[in-house]
C-alpha positions as CSV (number, residue, x, y, z in Angstrom):
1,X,0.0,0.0,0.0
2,X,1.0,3.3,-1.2
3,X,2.4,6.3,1.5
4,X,-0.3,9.2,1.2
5,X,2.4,11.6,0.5
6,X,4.5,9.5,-1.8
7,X,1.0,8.8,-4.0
8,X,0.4,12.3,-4.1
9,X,4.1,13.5,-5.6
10,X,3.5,10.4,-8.1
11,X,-0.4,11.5,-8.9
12,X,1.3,15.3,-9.4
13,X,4.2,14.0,-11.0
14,X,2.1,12.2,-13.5
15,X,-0.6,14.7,-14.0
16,X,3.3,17.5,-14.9
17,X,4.3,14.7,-17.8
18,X,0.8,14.4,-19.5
19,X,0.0,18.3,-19.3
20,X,3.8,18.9,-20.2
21,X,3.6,20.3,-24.3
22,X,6.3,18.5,-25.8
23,X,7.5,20.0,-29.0
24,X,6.4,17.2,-31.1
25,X,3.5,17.9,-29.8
26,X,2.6,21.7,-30.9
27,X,2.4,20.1,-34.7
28,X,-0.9,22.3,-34.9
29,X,-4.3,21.9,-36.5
30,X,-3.0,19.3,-39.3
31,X,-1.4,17.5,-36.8
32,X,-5.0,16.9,-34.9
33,X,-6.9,15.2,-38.1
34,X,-4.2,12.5,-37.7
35,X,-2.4,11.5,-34.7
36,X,-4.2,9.7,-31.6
37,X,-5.0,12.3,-28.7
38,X,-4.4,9.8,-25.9
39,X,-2.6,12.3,-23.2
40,X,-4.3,15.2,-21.9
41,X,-1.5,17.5,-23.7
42,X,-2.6,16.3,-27.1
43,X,-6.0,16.2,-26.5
44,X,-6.5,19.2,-24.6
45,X,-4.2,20.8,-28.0
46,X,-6.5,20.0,-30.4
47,X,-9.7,20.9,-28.4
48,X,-9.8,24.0,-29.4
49,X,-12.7,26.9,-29.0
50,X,-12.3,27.7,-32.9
51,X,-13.6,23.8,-33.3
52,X,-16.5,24.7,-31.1
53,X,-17.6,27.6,-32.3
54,X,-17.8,26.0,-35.7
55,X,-20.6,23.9,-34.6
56,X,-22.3,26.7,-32.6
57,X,-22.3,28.4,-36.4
58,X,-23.7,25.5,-38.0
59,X,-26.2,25.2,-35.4
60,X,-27.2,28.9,-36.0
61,X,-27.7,28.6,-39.8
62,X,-30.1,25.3,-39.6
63,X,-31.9,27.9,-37.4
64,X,-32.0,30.7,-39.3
65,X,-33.5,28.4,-42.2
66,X,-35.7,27.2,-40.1
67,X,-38.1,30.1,-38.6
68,X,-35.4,30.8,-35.7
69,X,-35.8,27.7,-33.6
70,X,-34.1,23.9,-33.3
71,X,-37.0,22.9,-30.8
72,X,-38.2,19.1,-30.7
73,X,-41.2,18.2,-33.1
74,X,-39.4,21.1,-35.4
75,X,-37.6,20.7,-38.8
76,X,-34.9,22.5,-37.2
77,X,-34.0,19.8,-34.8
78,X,-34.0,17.3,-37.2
79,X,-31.4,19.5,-39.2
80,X,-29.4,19.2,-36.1
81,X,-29.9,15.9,-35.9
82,X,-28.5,15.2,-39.4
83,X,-25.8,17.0,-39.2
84,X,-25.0,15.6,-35.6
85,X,-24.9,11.9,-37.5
86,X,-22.6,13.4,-40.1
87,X,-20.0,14.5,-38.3
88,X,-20.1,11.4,-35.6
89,X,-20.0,8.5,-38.8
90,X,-17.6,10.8,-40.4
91,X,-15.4,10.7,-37.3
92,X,-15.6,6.8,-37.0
93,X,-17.9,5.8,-34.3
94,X,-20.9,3.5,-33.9
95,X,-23.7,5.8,-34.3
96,X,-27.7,5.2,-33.7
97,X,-30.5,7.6,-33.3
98,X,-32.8,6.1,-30.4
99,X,-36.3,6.7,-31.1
100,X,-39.3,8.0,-28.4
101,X,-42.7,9.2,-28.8
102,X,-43.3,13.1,-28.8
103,X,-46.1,15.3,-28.0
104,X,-45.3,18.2,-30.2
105,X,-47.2,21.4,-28.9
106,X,-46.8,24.5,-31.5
107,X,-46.5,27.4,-29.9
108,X,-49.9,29.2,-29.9
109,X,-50.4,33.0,-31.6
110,X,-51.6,36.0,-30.1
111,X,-52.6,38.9,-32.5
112,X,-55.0,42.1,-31.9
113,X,-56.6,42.8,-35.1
114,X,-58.4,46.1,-34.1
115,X,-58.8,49.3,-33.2
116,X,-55.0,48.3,-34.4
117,X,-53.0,45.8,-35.5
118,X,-50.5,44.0,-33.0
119,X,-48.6,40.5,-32.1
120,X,-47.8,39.6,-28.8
121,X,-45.8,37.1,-27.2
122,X,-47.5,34.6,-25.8
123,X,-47.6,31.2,-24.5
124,X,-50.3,28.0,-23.8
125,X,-51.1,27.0,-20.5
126,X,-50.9,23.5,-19.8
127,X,-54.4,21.8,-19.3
128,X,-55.8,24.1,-22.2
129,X,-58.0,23.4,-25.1
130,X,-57.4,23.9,-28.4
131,X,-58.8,25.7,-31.8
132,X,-58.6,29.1,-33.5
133,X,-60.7,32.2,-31.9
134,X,-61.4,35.8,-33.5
135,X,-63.5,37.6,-30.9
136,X,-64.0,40.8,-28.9
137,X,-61.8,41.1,-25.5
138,X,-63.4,41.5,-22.6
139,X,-61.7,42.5,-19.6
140,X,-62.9,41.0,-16.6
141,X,-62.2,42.7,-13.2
142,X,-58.7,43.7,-13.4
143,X,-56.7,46.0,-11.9
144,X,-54.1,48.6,-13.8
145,X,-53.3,51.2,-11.1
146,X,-50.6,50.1,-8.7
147,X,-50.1,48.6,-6.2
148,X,-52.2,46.0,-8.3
149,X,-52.4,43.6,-4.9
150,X,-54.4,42.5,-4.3
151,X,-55.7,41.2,-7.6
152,X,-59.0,38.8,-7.5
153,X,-59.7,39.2,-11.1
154,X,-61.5,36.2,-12.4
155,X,-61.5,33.9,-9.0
156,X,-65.7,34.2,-8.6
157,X,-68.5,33.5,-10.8
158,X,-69.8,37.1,-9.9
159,X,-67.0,38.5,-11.7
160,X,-68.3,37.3,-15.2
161,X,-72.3,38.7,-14.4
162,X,-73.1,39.9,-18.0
163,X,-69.8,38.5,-19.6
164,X,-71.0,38.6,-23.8
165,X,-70.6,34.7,-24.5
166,X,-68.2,33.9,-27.0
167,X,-65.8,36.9,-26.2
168,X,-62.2,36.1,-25.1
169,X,-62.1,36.4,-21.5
170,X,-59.3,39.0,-20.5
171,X,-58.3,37.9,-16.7
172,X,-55.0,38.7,-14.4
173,X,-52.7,37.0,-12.3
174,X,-53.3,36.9,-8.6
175,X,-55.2,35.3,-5.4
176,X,-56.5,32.0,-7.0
177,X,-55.1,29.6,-9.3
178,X,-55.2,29.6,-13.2
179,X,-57.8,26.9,-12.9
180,X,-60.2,29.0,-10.9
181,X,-60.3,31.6,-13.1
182,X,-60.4,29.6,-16.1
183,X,-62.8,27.4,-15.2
184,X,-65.3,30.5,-13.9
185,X,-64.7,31.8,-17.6
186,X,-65.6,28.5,-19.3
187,X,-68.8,28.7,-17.6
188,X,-69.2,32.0,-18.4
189,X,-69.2,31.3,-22.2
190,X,-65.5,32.3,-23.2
191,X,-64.8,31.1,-26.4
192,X,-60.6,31.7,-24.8
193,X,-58.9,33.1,-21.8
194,X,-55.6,35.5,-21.8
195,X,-54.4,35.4,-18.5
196,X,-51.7,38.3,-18.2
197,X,-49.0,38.9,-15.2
198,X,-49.9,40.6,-12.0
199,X,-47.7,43.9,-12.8
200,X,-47.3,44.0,-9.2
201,X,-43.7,43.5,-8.6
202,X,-40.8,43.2,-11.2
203,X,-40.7,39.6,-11.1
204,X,-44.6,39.6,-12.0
205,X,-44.2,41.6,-15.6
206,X,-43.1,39.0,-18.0
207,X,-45.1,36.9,-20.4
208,X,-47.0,34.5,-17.7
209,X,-47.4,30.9,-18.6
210,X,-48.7,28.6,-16.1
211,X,-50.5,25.2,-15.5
212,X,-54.1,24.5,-14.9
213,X,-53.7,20.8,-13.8
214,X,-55.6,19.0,-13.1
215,X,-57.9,20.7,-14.1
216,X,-58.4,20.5,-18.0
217,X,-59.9,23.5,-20.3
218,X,-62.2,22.8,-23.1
219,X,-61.1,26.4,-24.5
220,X,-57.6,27.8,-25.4
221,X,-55.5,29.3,-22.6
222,X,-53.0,31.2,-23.3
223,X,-50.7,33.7,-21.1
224,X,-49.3,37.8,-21.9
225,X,-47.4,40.1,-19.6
226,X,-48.9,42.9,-17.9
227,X,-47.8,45.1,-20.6
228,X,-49.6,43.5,-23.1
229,X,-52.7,42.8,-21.2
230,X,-53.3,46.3,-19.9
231,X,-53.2,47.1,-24.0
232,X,-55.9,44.4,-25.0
233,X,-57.8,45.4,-22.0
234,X,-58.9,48.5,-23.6
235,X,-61.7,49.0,-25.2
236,X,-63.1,47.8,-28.6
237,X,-60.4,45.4,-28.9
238,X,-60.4,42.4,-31.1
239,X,-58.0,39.4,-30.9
240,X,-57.1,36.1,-32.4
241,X,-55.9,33.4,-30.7
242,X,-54.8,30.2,-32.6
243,X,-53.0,27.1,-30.5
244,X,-53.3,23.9,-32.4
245,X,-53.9,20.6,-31.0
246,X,-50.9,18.5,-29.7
247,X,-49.8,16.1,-32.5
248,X,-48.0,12.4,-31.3
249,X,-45.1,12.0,-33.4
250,X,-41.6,9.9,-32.9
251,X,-38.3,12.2,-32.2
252,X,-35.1,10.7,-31.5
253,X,-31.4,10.8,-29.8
254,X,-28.0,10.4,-31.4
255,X,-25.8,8.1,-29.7
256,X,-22.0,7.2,-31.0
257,X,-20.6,5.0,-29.3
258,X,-17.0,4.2,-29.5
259,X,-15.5,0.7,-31.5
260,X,-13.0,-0.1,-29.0
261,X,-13.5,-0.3,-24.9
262,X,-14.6,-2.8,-22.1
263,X,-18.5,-3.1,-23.2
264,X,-19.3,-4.1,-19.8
265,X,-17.6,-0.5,-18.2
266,X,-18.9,2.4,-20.3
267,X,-18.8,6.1,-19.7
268,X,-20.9,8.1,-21.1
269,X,-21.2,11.9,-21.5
270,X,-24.2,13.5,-23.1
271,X,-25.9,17.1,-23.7
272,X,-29.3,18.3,-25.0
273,X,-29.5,18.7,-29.2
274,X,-33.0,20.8,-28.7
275,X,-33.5,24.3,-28.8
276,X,-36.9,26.3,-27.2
277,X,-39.3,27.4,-29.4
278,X,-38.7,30.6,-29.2
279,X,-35.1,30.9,-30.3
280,X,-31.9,29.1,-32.0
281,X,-30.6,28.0,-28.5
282,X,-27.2,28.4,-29.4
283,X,-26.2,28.3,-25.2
284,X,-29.0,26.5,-24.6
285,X,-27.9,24.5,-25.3
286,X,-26.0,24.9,-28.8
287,X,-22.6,25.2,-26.4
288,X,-22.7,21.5,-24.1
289,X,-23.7,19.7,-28.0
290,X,-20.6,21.8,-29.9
291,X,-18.4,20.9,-27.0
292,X,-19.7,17.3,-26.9
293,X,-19.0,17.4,-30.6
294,X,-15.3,18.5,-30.8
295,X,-14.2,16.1,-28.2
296,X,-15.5,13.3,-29.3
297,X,-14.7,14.1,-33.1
298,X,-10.6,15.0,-31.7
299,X,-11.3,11.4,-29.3
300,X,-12.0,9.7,-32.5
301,X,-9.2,7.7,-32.7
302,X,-8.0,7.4,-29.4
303,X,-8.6,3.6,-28.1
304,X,-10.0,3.9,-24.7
305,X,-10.1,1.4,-21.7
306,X,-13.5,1.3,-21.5
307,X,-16.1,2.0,-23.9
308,X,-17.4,5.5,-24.4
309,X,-20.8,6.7,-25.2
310,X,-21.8,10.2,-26.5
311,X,-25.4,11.2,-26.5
312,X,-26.9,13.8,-27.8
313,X,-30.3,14.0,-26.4
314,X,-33.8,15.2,-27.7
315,X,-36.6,17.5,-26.1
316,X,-35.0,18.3,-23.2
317,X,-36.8,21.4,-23.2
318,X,-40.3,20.0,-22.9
319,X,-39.4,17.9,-20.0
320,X,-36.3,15.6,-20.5
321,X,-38.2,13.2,-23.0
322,X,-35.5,12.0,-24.9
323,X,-33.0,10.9,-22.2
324,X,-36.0,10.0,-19.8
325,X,-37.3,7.5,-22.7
326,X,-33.7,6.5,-23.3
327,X,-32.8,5.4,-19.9
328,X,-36.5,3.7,-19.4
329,X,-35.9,1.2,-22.4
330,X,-32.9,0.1,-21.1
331,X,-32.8,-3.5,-19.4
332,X,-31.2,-3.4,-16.0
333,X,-28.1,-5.2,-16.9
334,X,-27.6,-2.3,-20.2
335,X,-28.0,0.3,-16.7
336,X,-25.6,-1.9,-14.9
337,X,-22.8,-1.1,-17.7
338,X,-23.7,2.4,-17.3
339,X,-20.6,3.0,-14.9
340,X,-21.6,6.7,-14.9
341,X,-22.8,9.8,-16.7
342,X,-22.0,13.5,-17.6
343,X,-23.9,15.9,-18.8
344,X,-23.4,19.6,-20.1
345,X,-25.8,22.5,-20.7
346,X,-25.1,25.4,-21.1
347,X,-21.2,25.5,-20.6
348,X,-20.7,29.2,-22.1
349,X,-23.3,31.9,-20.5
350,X,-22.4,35.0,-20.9
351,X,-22.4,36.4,-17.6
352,X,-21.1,33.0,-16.3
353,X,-19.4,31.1,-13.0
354,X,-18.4,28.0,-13.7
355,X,-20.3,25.3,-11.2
356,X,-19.5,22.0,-11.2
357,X,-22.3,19.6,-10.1
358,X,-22.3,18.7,-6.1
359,X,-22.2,15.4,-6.0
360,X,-21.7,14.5,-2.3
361,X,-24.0,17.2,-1.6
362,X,-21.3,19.5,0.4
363,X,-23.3,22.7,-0.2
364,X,-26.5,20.9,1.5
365,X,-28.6,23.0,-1.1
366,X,-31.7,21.3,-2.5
367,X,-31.4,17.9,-3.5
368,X,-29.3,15.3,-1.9
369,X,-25.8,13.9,-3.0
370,X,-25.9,12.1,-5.8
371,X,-25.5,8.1,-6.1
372,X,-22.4,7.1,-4.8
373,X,-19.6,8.1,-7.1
374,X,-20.9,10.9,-7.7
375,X,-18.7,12.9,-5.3
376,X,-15.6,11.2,-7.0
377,X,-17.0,12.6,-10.3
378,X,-16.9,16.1,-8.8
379,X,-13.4,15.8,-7.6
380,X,-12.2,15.5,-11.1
381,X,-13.5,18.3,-12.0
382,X,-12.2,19.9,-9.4
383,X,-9.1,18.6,-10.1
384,X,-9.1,20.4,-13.4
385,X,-10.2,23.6,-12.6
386,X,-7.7,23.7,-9.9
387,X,-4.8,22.7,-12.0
388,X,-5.9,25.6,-14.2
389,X,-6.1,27.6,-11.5
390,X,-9.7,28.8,-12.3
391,X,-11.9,29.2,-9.5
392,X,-15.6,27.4,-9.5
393,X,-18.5,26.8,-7.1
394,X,-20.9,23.5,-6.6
395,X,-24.1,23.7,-8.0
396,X,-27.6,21.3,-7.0
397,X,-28.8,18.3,-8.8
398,X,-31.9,19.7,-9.3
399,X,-33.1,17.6,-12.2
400,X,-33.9,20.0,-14.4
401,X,-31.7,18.4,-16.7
402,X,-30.6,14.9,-18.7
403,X,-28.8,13.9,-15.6
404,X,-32.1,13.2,-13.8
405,X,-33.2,10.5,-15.4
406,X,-29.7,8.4,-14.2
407,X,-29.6,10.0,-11.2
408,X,-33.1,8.6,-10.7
409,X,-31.9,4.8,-11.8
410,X,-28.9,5.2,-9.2
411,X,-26.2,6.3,-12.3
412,X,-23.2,7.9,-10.5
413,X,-23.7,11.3,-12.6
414,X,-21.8,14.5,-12.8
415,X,-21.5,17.9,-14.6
416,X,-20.6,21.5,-16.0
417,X,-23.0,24.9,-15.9
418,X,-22.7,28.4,-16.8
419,X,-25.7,29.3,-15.2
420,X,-28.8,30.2,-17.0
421,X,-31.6,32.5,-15.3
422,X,-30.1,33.1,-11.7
423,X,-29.0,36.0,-11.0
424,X,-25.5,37.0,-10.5
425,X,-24.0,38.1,-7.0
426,X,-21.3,40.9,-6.5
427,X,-19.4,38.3,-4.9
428,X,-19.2,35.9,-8.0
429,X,-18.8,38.9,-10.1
430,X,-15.7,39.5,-8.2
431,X,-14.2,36.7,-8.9
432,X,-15.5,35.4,-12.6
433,X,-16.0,39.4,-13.5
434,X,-19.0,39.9,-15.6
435,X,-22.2,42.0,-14.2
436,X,-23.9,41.1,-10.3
437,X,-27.4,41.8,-10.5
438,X,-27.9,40.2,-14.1
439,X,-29.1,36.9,-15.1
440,X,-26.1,34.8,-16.0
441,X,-27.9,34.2,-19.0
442,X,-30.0,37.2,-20.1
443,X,-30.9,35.9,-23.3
444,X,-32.0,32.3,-21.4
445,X,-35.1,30.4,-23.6
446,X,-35.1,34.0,-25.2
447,X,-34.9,34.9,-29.5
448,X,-31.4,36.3,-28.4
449,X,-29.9,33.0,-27.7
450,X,-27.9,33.9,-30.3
451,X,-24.2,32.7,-31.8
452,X,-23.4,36.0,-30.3
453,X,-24.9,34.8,-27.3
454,X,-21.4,33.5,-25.8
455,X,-18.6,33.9,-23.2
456,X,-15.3,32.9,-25.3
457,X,-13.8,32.1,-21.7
458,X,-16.2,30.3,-20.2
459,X,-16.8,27.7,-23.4
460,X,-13.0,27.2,-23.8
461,X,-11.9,26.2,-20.5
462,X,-15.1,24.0,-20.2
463,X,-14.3,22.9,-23.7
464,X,-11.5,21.7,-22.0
465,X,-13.0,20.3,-18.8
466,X,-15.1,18.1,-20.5
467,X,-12.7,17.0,-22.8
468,X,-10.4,15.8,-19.9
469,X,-13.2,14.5,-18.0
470,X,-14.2,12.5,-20.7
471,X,-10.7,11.3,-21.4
472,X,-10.2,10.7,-17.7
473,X,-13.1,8.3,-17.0
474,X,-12.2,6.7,-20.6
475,X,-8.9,5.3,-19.4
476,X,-9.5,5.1,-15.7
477,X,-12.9,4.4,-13.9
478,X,-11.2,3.0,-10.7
479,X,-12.8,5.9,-8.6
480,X,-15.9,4.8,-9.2
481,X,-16.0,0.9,-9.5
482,X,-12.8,0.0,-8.6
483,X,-12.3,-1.5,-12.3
484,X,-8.6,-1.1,-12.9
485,X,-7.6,1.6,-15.3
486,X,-4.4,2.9,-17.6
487,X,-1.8,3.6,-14.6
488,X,-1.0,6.8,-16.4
489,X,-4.6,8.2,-15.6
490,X,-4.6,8.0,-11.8
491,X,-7.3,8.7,-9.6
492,X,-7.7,12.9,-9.4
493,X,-9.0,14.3,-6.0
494,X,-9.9,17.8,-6.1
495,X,-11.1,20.3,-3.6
496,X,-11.5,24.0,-3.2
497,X,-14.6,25.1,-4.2
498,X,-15.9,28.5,-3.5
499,X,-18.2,28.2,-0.6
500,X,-22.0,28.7,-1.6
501,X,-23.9,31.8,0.4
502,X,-27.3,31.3,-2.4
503,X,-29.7,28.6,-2.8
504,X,-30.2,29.0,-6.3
505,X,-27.2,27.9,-8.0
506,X,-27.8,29.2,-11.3
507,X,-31.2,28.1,-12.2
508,X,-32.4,25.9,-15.4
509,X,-35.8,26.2,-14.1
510,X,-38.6,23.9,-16.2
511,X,-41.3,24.2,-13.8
512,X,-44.8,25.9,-14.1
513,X,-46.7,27.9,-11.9
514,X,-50.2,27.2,-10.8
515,X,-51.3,30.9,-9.6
């Protein structure tokens, strides 16, 4: 048995040969297409953010020829699909696309059509009904003059006495649920129901979009902000409101999957191919798929250990379907091989800190630790960003992304984050710069999720993270199973984080409100 301190000089020692750039090794870009990247010098060489930001580009133009969006159900996902295939059979691996059923929902349209013309943004409700509506507005007990609180618009049947049936039923946010409201309108004779924000507090101006389980509409619901409701609440307006019926159709993931490596120990590493469907998604998560795509394509001929399994997954966005489906068709002794997972979205926010995944659950926020190896995980992340010298801070397995689906069939899982809607501190804008006060995404499930939507820094050291992650757990999963690995990939242990003061740790929020 190894002395502590003599295994630490040889895991350093190790660690100072494979980061070492030899001159034979700086042979540059042509040098990349052809030699095996099999240290973490070479690799992390040829992982470059030029490589990433190429795919980020090619993601934007299937967007932009395709009404601005990659979302699920859309024909600019399966553009990203394709060209996700491409480049994977072109590198050399084994690649599949896994098939799941999909309930694609179009996003609905909101349009005033007199006294004047005008779009707004809108949103369904889930629990609505569907069909097309061109009515008059009617307004029904709201408020417009602050403090707007309290607001009971639309929570008693008294509140529609004399409603005009068939008119689109105009209601606001506050005191009962979406449900109430909706359901006192239905029985009123709506023929549809805007629900707009509160407009009581900044957090309660935005485009509103809710739930009304489980309670189901027989009428479209659909959401506005309190801007855009205090203008259809005047009078003589008329609106149309189409949101069409859900359609069942089959959507898939890309997995490659590489030809060498113990079958019966794989890693795998995955990120989300989808977009929203109201932008290109190029952080969101356009950055974790180009990463994911310029390892694996300068992995290609690299001959790990054990087997390694890329994924790119679909509809994320509308609830983890793909990965979720994925992880559900697989028999428990495919799971067993599983030896762990890691995922990454949104790995190049503007306004960024980079968070690593708490996998023993150090920062007791939120969820618990992760299954066991999970906290090993971490520590090679850790082990990165310290050798780089780049400060970072834990962030909860909330499940809000493809990680919850293993985490939930007991998958030692582990990750990278920018940070999406939380908001940034002075304290983490001390040490990562950027702007405290600001989302660390502003342009998060926003049209602005641009290619210009990007933090160069923050994708190419995470570029890098992942890459020696992935390269890591590809030659050595002894950490986590106790399966011997290559001895020159030892065990990494990391340390330091920045301790956590805030409970939200950057945010990827899918969940809906109810009232």
């Amino acid at each position: 048995m190894f002395n502590r301190s003599v295994r630490i000089l040889t895991i350093l020692a190790v660690l100072a040969t494979t980061f070492a750039f030899a001159p034979s090794a700086l042979a540059g870009a042509e040098a990349c297409d052809t030699r095996v990247n099999n240290t973490f010098a070479k690799l992390l060489e040829c992982v470059n953010l030029e490589g990433v930001r190429e795919h980020q580009a090619a993601f934007q133009s299937i967007a932009d020829a395709n009404g601005g969006v990659r979302a699920a159900g859309t024909p600019g996902y399966d553009e990203s699909l394709d060209y996700v295939v491409e480049k994977m059979t072109a590198a050399g691996y084994n690649v599949s696309v896994n098939a799941f059923p999909f309930v694609y929902v179009a996003l609905p349209t909101l349009q005033q059509t007199a006294p004047l013309a005008a779009s707004y943004e809108t949103g369904a409700f889930t629990g609505s009904g569907y069909g097309s509506v061109t009515a008059n507005v009617t307004a029904v007990d709201v408020v417009l003059a602050m403090p707007r609180d309290p607001v009971t618009s639309g929570c008693e049947a008294a509140d529609f006495a004399g409603f005009p049936a068939g008119n689109i039923a105009l209601v606001q946010r506050g005191t009962c649920t979406f449900a109430a409201k909706v359901a006192n309108a239905e029985a009123a004779g709506a023929s549809a129901v805007i629900i707009f924000n509160q407009g009581n507090t900044p957090g309660r101006e935005t485009l509103i979009i809710g739930t009304l389980a489980p309670f189901a509409a027989g009428i479209p619901v659909i959401g506005a902000s309190f801007a855009d409701g205090a203008a259809l609440s005047q009078p003589g307006v008329v609106a149309s409101i189409t949101l069409a019926a859900p359609q069942n159709i089959i959507q898939y993931n890309v997995i490659a999957e590489s030809k060498t490596g113990n079958p019966n120990n794989v890693v795998m590493a995955g990120a989300h191919l989808d977009s929203v469907q109201r932008g290109p998604g190029i952080n969101d998560n356009g950055s974790g798929s180009a990463a994911l795509l310029e390892v694996a394509e300068q992995m290609a001929k690299v001959k790990p250990r054990n087997m390694v399994r890329f994924a790119w997954w679909g509809a994320e966005e509308a609830g983890l379907v793909g990965s979720t489906a994925y992880v559900a068709g697989l028999s428990q002794a495919e799971r067993d091989r599983i030896t762990l997972y890691l995922n990454f979205d949104m790995v190049g926010s503007p306004n960024h800190v980079f968070f690593i995944y708490d996998g023993d659950d150090s920062d007791a926020v939120g969820s618990p630790a992760g299954p066991a190896g999970s906290a090993q995980i971490e520590k090679t992340f850790e082990a990165f960003f310290n050798m780089r010298g780049v400060p970072f801070k834990g962030t909860d397995f909330s499940g809000r992304s493809d990680y919850g689906p293993f985490i939930a069939a007991g998958i030692p899982s582990g990750g990278l984050f920018t940070g999406a809607e939380g908001i940034k501190t002075s304290d983490e804008a001390a040490l990562w710069g950027g702007t405290a006060g600001q989302q660390y995404d502003p342009c998060y499930h926003l049209a602005c999720d641009t290619y210009a939507n990007n933090n160069d820094d923050a994708l190419d050291v995470n570029s890098d993270a992942i890459a020696f992650s992935i390269l890591q757990y590809a030659m050595n999963t002894a950490d986590i199973n106790a399966v011997r690995g290559k001895g020159n990939f030892p065990v990494l242990s990391g340390g330091g984080a920045v301790p956590s003061s805030s409970t939200q740790s950057g945010l990827h929020d899918h969940e809906e409100a109810t009232e």
